[in-house]
DRENTISE-461446 format. One record per residue (C-alpha): x, y, z. Coordinates in steps of 0.1 Angstrom, whole numbers, plus 5000, padded with zeros to 4 digits. Layout:
REM residues N
XYZ/...
***
This chain:
REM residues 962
472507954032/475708104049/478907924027/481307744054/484407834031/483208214030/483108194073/486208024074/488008244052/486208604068/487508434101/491208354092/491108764076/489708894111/492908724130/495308884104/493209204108/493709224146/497409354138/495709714134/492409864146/491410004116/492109684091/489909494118/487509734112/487309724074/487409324073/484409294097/482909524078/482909284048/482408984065/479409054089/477109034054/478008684048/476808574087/474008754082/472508614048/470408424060/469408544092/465308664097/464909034089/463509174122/462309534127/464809734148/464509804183/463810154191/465810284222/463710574240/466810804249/465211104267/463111314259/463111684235/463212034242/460112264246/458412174209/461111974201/458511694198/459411344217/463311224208/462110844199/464010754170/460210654153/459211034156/462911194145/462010964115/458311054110/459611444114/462111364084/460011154061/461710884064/461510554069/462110424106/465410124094/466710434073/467810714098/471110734114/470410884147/472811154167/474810934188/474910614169/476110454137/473610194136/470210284112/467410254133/468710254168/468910604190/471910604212/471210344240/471710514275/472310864268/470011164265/468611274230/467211654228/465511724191/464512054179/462111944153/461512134120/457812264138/460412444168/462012594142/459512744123/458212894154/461013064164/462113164126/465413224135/467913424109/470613154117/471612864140/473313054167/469513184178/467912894170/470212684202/469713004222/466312794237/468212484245/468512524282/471512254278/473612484261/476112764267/474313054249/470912994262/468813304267/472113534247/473613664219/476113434206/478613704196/478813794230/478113434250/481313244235/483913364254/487813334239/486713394206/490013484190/488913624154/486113364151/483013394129/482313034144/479712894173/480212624190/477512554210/479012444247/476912164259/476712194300/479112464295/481912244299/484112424274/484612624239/486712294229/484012014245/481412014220/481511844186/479612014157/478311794128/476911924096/474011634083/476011344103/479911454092/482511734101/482912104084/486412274081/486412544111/486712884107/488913174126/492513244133/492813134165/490612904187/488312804151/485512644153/482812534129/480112794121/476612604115/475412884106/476412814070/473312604067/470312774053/467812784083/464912684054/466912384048/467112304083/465111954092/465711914125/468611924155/469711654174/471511724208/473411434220/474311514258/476911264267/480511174254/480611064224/484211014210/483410644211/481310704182/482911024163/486611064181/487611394185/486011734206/482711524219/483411514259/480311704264/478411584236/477311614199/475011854184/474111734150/472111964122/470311774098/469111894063/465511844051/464711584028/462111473996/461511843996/459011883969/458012213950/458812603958/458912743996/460113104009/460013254039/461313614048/461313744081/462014124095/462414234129/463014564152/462514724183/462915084195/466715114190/468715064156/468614704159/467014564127/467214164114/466514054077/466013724069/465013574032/465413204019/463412993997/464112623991/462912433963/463212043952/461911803929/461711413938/461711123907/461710773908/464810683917/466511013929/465811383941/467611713941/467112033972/468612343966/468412593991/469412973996/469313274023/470613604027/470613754064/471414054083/470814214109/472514564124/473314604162/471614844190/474115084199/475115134235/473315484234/469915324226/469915114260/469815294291/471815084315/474415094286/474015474276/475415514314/479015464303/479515314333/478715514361/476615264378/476215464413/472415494424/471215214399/472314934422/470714844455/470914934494/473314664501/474914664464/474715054453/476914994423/480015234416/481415484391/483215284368/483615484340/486715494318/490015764326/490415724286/488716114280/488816364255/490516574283/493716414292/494516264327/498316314339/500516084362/503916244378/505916114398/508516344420/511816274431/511516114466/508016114466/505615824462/507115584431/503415514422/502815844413/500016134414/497316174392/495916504378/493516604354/493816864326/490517034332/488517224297/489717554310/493317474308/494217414346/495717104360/494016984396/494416684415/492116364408/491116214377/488716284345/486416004340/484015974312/480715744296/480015664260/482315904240/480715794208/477815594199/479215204191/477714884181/476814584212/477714314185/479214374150/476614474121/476414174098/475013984066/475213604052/474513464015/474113084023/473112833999/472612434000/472812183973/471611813979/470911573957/470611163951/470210913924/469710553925/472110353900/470010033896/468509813925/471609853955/473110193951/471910523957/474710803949/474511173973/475711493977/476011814000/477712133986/477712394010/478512804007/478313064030/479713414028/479613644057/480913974068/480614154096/481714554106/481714714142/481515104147/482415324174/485515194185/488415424191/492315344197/493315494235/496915694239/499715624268/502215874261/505315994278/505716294271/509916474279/510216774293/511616914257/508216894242/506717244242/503617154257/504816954288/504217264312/500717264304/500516914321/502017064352/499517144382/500417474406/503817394426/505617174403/508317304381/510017044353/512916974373/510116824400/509616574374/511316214381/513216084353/512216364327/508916254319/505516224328/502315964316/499116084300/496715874289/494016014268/491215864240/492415894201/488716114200/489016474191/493016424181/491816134152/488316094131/486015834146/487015454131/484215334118/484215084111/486715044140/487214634128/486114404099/486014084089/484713834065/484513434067/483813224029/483212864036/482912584006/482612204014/481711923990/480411594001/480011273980/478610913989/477010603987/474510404002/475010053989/472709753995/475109484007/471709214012/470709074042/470209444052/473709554054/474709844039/477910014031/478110374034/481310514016/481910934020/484411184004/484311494016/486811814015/485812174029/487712484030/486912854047/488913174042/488913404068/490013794071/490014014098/491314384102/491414624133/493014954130/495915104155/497515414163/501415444150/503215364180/506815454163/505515804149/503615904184/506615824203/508816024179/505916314176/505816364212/509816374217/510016614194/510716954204/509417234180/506217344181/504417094152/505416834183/501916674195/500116844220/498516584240/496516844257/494617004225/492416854200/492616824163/492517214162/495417264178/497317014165/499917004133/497616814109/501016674091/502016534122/498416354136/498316234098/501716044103/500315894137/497315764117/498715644088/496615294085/498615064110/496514804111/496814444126/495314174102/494013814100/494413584072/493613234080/492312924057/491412604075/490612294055/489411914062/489411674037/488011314052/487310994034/485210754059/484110434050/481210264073/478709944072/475909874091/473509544096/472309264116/474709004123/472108764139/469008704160/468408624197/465108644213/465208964217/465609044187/468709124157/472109214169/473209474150/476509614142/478009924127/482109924118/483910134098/487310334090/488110704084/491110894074/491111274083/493511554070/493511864090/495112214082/495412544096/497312804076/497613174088/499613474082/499013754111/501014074097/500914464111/502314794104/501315074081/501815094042/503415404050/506715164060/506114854043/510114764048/508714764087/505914544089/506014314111/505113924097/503513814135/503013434124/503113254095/501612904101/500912634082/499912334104/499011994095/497611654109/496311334097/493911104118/493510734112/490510584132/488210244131/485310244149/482709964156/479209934175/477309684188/473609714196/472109404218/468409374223/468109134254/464709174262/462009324239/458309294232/459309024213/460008824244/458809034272/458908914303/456309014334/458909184353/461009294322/460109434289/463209584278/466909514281/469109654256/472709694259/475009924235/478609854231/480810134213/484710194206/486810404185/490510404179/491810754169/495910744156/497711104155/501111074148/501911394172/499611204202/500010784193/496610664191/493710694215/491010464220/487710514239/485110294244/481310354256/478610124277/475010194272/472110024288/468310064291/465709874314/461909914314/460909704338/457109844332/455809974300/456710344297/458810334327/462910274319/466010354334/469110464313/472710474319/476110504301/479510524308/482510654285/486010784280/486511074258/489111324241/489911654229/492711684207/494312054208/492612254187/494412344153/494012744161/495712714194/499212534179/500212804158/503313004170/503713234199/503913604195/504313904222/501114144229/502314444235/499314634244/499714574288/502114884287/501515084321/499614834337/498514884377/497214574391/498214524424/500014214431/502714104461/505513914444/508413674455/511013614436/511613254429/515113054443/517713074422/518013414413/519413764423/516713804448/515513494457/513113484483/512513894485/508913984484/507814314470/505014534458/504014614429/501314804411/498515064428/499114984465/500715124490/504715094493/504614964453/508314964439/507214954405/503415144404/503215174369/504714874353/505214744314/503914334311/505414164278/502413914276/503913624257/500713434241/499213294207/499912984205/501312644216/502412344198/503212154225/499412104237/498611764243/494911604241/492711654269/490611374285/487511304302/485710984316/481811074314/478810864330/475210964329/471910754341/468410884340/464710764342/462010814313/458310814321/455910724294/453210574308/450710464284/447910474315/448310884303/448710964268/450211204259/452511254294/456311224290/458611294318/462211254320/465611354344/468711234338/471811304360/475711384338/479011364354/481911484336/485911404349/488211664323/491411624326/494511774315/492412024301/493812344282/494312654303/495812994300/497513124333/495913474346/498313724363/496913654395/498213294390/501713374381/502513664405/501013504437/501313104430/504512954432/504212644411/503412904380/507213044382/507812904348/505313064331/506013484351/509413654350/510213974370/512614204358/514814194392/515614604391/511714644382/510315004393/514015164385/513015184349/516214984341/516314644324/519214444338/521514214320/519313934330/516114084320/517814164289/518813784284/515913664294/514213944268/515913814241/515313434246/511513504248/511213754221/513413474199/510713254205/507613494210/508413824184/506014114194/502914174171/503314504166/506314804172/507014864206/507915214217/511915244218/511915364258/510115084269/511814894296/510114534300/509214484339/507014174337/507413864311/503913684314/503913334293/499613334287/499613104261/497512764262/499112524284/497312154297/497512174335/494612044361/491211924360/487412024361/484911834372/481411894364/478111714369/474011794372/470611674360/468611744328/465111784331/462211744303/458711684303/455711734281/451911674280/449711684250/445911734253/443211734226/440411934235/436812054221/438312394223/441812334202/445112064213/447412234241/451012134241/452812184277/456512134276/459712214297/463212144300/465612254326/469212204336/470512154371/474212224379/475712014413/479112014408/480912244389/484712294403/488412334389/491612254402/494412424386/497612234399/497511864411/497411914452/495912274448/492512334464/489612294443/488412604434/483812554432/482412744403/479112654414/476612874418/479013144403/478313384374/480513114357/478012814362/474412924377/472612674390/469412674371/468812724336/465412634323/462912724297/458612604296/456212644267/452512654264/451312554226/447412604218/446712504179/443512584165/443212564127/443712834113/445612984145/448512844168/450213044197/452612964217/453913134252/457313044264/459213124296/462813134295/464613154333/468213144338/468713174381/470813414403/474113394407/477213574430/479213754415/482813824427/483714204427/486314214451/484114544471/485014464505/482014694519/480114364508/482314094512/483614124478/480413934463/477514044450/474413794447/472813854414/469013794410/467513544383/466513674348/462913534336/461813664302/458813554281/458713524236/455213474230/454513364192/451413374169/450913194137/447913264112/447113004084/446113104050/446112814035/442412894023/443913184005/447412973989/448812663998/451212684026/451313044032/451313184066/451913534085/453413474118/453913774145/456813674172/457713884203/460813814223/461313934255/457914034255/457214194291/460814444277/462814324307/466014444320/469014154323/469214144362/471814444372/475414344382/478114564394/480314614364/480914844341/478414774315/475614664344/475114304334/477114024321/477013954287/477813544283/474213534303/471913784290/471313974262/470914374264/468414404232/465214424255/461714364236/461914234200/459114214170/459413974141/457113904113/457813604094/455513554060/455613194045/454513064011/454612753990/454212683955/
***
């Protein structure tokens, strides 16, 4: 029986409580036990919330628990705090542990690349994540809606990120082997979990009661140099009261190089591989061996002429062009050692003590890559008449000088590897599930991660090559020669080891505090709650450096950041079963209505509060309706506020652009040209690009709604089909001006400043001022040639400005059927983009993404499973649809439509379990018919963030338990 005083006195503590969200949270916590005591236990209500990917198996909360050996009351399923109950109005996608055996991936990142849902579908994640930033991390991109939309959970809680700038957290810590399942929550969610879940939640879960000795190991290849290595075993032992996993893996896997693919191998030139309206066009690099001159004459066109220095020695009009110089890696060479500790142990009847300790250590290397020369080059240095073409004498020469522009090949030895890096993650996680009675329990968690980062990309000397080509004996450098005919002193002193490098450490350390139970019974069935409070310390440090050992005194300290934030939250959730089977009515069998809301406090932002609405009707058995409605948040991420720094690397630039100069200064109102067009007063121009990062970022927000139907009719067993529609409202969202915005849009004049004598090769007082103020705030990352004169100041750094809207439909179904001849499996999932548009300044048109290389409509991916013991094979179709593609060719309106890419993996599995318990030899081939990405008018030939270049793939994966 419930005690009056103890309901009185939990009562009189909620009022007091109400004075801050997260007290309220903590005493209703306590109290909700005491209402509940002596309520009927009832079995929970199981919310069907859409259903799985191809061989995800179905996402009802009773199958995610049968998949994880657990009882139904005892999971915590993606989306919701409440045990037992899936998130109520929003669309669940599982990739069971079955999917993943199938596709025995050597990490995480290709294990999502079959969610149709999510950004990297059908590529390489190394290339599909765009805005990397020194990253090792993945962050999976549900809808596509953004790098910073997506919350990543490890078993239910954060991970510390990893990178320099724009980190995120690398799943791919996690033992594959240790991998249960993955749950895909496709609707906000910073109701439930705060922070980076606009888009949604993708949640990977670690196995459980695992019992005895498993390995697995896994090789694959194809006809280029690509090769992947995967080993792991896992083994635990279960007792009475508690159980302990421990899991490790080592993969690798080395890169194609871009002369074992043809399209590739091309170097660019895509003329004749193109078709009768799209014929494609030479765009190979002017960086060559042989060097490419630019001289402008007194009087003559300010833009320029361009020669070539030709092998023999002669200079003639035009250009040298050149493909692949040396062979180089598509993505960098890699290898991981991952392991996984868990463990539990009950301490008598109401508490069971856990933990997670997670390491990972990866490194990766890239090869080929070479640094490119711009060099003036006076008419004192011996060699400058060789750049000279018939007719022009040095005293033809404007200003003294002329450009050449060359590759570092054949003057320096090849950099392999041309950049490095390494990422070491640790996290430790403690905590409690404690029996409260009356089916409450309290779930108390410490956790505390940390990841160390490096990365290293080398550079030519910029001080000694400009002082090596002024010089004028005859050890100055001869752009025009190779190493031969070079002083080796002197090429030794430009390539002394000037590198740029990365050192970065982020760290979380959280302590959350959550219960969870029935507070009491309608008709329907138990009300039950979830409430709880959490305390998150965040912090980025970093230390960006470069320069050469050669002049340590000189090197340049780019940013030295050490960022911190704390976040205070309370959250509660409120599950209401209306209608059930329970009391079922004949025109209603199931209403249950989901209330959510979450109070995040940053002291840099005040505190932010979001609340969510879920509902579900199934007005017929097997037939429902679901529907949910939400405010999210993004709080800046932690890379992105570190300081600003100056790239200096836009030297010589040529883009064309028609500029006004803004009111208020010495030419207000005058429009000029600039860059390689016609009547250009500055063709040639130097940008100081002012990025890195911002600290004045403020949260982005969204307001999300979804609704869907689910088909299950029990008239066909077996049959599942489901579609449910997304909107997404992002508001002041994070964006980084292009030049295009800032030389031809007005409202950007803040963020652009034109030197006002630009083209005369003379800073003015005011560019100087203005110089000085930016570089005060924004110090270059590396040494910048002494007769540089700054034409362009271009702020690129993260700023919030506009809003995207984005919206489309989610398709799934399945059908099982048991036959005399084996059970067949059919299953699909698609995604259907409507809306997906972007408005940069409030009042500016709406710029529609849709149907763009940027969002293609249609992204989907079927399977066909036949299981026959001892044999299973599966067939899957991946399809991601055509697309334009803007190229700016006016011979074809400046668009080029793109067709759809449709690939097949087919996978066979082969049961010994005659021979050993649980071992198995499974044969995979992706991209089995070895086709092509469809052909797009760039320089590479196809577009990256959509398809991957590695062409047919064979893996053999050998399992075994002991």
């Amino acid at each position: 029986m419930t005690n009056t005083n103890d309901v009185r006195s939990c009562a009189a503590s909620a009022r007091k409580a109400l004075l801050t969200s997260t007290a309220l949270f903590a005493t209703l916590g306590i109290c909700a036990p005491a209402f509940a005591q002596d309520q009927a236990a009832q079995g929970a209500t199981v919310q069907n919330a859409g259903p799985a990917a191809p061989g995800a198996g179905s996402p009802v909360a009773a199958q995610l628990a049968a998949d994880s050996g657990t009882g139904l009351d005892e999971i915590v399923v993606t989306g919701s705090s409440i045990r037992g109950v899936a998130p109520v109005g929003s669309q669940l996608i599982g990739v069971t542990r079955d999917a993943i055996q199938a596709q025995a991936p050597s990490n995480t990142k290709e294990l999502l690349a079959n969610v149709p849902q999510l950004g990297n579908f059908g590529t390489n994640a190394e290339q599909s994540t765009s805005n990397r930033f020194r990253t090792a991390g993945f962050q999976p991109n549900i809808h596509n809606v953004g790098i910073y939309a997506t919350l990543t959970l490890f078993n239910g809680h954060r991970f510390a990120p990893v990178g320099g700038e724009a980190v995120f957290p690398d799943p791919s810590i996690i033992p594959v082997i240790a991998l249960q399942r993955v749950e895909v929550v496709a609707d906000g969610g910073s109701a439930v979990y705060g922070s980076d879940a606009v888009a949604g939640v993708v949640n990977f879960i670690y196995r459980k009661n695992v019992e005895g000795v498993e390995a697995t190991g896994t090789i694959g290849f194809n006809s280029s140099r690509y090769k992947k290595y995967d080993g792991a075993v896992i083994a635990g032992h279960q007792w009475g009261t508690g159980g302990v996993m421990l899991a490790y893996e080592y993969s690798a896997n080395k890169s194609p190089l871009n002369t074992d693919i043809d399209f590739l191998a091309r170097g660019g030139n895509q003329l004749g591989y193109g078709t009768d309206k799209y014929p494609g066009r030479d765009l190979r690099g002017t960086n060559c061996l042989l060097p490419n001159i630019n001289i402008a004459t007194p009087g003559g066109d300010p833009r320029g002429t361009n020669y070539a220095y030709n092998a023999d020695g002669s200079v003639t009009a035009g250009q040298n062009k050149c493909g692949v110089l040396t062979p180089a890696t598509i993505i960098p060479d890699a290898h991981r050692h991952s392991v996984l500790l868990t463990a539990h142990q009950e301490l008598g009847e109401h508490v069971d003590l856990w933990t997670e300790v997670n390491y990972s250590n990866y490194q990766t290397t890239t090869f080929g890559g070479q640094s490119n020369l711009t060099l003036r080059i006076p008419t004192n240095n011996p060699y400058f008449a060789r750049g000279l073409p018939p007719g022009l004498s040095p005293s033809d020469v404007a200003n003294g000088f002329y450009i050449v522009r060359r590759s570092g090949l054949g003057l320096f030895n090849s950099r392999d590897p041309s950049s490095i890096q390494s990422s070491k993650v640790w996290g430790v996680t403690v905590g409690a599930d404690i029996d409260l009675g009356g089916d409450w329990r309290l779930t108390p968690m410490v956790h505390a991660s940390k990841t160390n980062d490096y990365n290293s990309d080398p550079e030519i000397d910029p001080v000694t090559m400009e002082a090596a080509a002024n010089l004028s004996t005859a050890n100055a450098l001869n752009p025009f020669g190779q190493a031969a005919q070079n002083d080796p002193a002197i090429l030794k002193s430009i390539d002394d080891n000037y590198r740029r490098d990365n050192t970065t450490s982020q760290r979380l350390r959280e302590i959350q505090i959550k219960a969870d139970g029935p507070l009491f019974t309608i008709p329907g069935g138990e009300v039950r709650a979830a409430l709880g409070a959490d305390m998150r310390d965040e912090q980025a440090v970093q230390l960006q450096t470069s320069g050469t050992p050669t002049r340590a005194a000189d090197m340049f300290v780019v940013r030295d950041d050490n960022i911190t934030r704390t976040v205070f939250a309370g959250f509660g959730e409120l599950n209401v079963p209306f209608i059930s089977s329970q009391n079922a009515l004949s025109w209603m069998q199931r209403v249950t209505l989901s209330l959510a809301g979450r109070v995040d406090y940053y002291e840099q932002y005040g505190a932010k509060f979001n609340p969510k609405i879920g509902l579900v009707l199934e007005p017929i058995q097997g037939y429902s309706i679901h529907g949910s409605y939400g405010t999210s948040f993004v709080a800046p991420n932690m890379g992105l506020l570190g300081h600003k720094f100056g790239y200096v690397g836009s030297i010589n630039s040529t883009g064309a652009y028609t500029y006004t100069f803004p009111a208020g200064g010495p030419r207000a109102g005058e429009t000029i040209k600039i860059g390689n067009q016609a009547g250009s007063v500055a063709p040639v121009y130097n940008i100081y690009n002012s990025g890195g990062g911002n600290p004045d970022l403020q949260p982005e927000k969204a307001n999300t709604w979804s609704i869907g139907v689910d088909l299950a009719p029990p008239q066909v067993r077996g049959l599942r089909l489901s579609v449910s529609y997304y909107n997404v409202d992002y508001k002041n969202t994070i964006y980084k001006a292009t030049m295009q915005d800032v030389m031809t849009n007005p409202a950007f004049a803040p963020y652009v400043y034109v030197n006002p004598t630009i083209g005369s090769n003379n800073a003015n007082p005011l560019m100087n001022a203005e110089m000085a103020k930016e570089t005060a705030v924004s110090p270059p990352e590396m040494d910048v040639p002494s007769y540089i004169v700054w034409d362009i100041i271009f702020r690129s750094f993260a700023i919030n400005l506009g809003e995207r809207k984005y919206a489309g439909l989610d398709f799934d179904g399945g059908y099982d059927i048991e036959t005399g001849i084996g059970h067949f499996t059919l299953a699909a999932n698609a995604n259907l983009k409507l809306t997906d548009k972007q408005q940069v300044l409030p009042g500016t048109p709406w710029s529609d993404r849709l149907g763009t290389d940027q969002a293609p409509r249609w992204k989907g991916r079927a399977a066909l499973n036949w299981e026959l013991n001892p044999v299973t094979v599966n067939l899957a179709m991946n399809y991601t649809g055509g697309f334009k593609y803007i190229t700016g060719v006016t011979a074809y309106g400046g668009t080029q439509k793109v067709k759809p890419w449709t690939t097949f993996d087919l996978v066979g599995r082969y049961s010994l379990e005659n021979v050993a318990k649980g071992l198995s030899l499974q044969a995979r081939v992706v991209n089995l018919f070895n086709k092509n990405p469809p052909w797009v008018d760039v320089a590479n030939g196809y577009l990256p963030a959509l398809a991957s270049p590695f062409g047919r793939q064979f893996e053999v994966t050998l399992r075994a338990a002991f």
